[in-house]
C-alpha positions, -999 to 999 in steps of 0.1 A, spaced: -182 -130 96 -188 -108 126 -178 -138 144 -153 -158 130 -136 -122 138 -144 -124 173 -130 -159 177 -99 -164 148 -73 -138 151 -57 -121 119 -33 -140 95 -51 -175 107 -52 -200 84 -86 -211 81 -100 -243 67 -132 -248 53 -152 -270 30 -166 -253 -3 -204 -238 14 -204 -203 -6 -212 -182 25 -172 -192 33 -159 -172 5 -164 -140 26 -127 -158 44 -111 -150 6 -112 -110 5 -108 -112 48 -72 -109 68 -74 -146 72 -55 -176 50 -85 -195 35 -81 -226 24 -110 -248 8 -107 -283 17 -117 -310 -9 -142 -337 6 -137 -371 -11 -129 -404 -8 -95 -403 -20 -75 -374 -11 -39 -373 -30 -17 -344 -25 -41 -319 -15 -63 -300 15 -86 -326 25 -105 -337 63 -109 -377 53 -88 -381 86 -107 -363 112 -140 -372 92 -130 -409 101 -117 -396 138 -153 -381 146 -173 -410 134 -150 -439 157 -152 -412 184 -193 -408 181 -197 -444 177 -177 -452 210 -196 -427 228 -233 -437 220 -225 -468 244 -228 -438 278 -256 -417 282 -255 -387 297 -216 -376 299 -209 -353 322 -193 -322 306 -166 -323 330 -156 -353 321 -162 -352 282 -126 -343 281 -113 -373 291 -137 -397 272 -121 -380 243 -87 -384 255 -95 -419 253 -110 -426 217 -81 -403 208 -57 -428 226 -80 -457 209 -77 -442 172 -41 -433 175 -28 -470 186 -54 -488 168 -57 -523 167 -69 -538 202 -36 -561 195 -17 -530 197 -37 -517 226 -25 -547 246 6 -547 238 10 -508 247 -12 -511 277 11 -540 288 47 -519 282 31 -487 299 23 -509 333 56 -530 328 73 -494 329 52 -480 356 57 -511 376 97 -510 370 95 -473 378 78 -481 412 104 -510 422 74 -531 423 67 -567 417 58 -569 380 29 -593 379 38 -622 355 9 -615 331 24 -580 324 59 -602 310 43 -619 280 
């Protein structure tokens, strides 16, 4: 408890799954919420989303050893920028309108592949 107090300030809301040494948070200052772990979450505090987040993101980054903590920031940048667009279709397509734009922006010559 000692702490969560040094880190979360009072009147936080704080998430958490249902371990019993978390329902200290209850009769604390902060907003405790329990969050429900299942497979199907319907109208209701649950983590499926950053469960599925975390597992893409570790399963991209086993392919590089050794990050550099540094530059971890940016490798999660991108498997943030992965899982939000999705589809490698999509990532194309997005990849292709962000350089179409850059290259409009520059008053360059847009390279014909960038046009389909």
């Amino acid at each position: 408890m000692s702490i969560i107090k040094k880190k979360v300030t009072p009147d936080s809301i704080v998430y958490t799954d249902n371990f019993k040494a978390y329902d200290a948070l209850d009769v604390a200052e902060f907003k405790h919420y329990k969050v429900i772990i299942q497979i199907i979450a319907d109208k209701c505090n649950h983590i499926n989303g950053i469960e599925n987040f975390w597992n893409q993101t570790k399963r991209h980054m086993r392919k590089f050893n050794d990050i550099d903590k540094n530059h971890f920031n940016l490798f999660l940048k991108e498997c943030e920028w992965r899982f939000n667009i999705g589809d490698p279709r999509n990532l194309l397509r997005n990849l292709k309108m962000i350089l179409k734009e850059f290259f409009k922006n520059l008053r360059c010559y847009v390279p014909n592949i960038f046009l389909l």
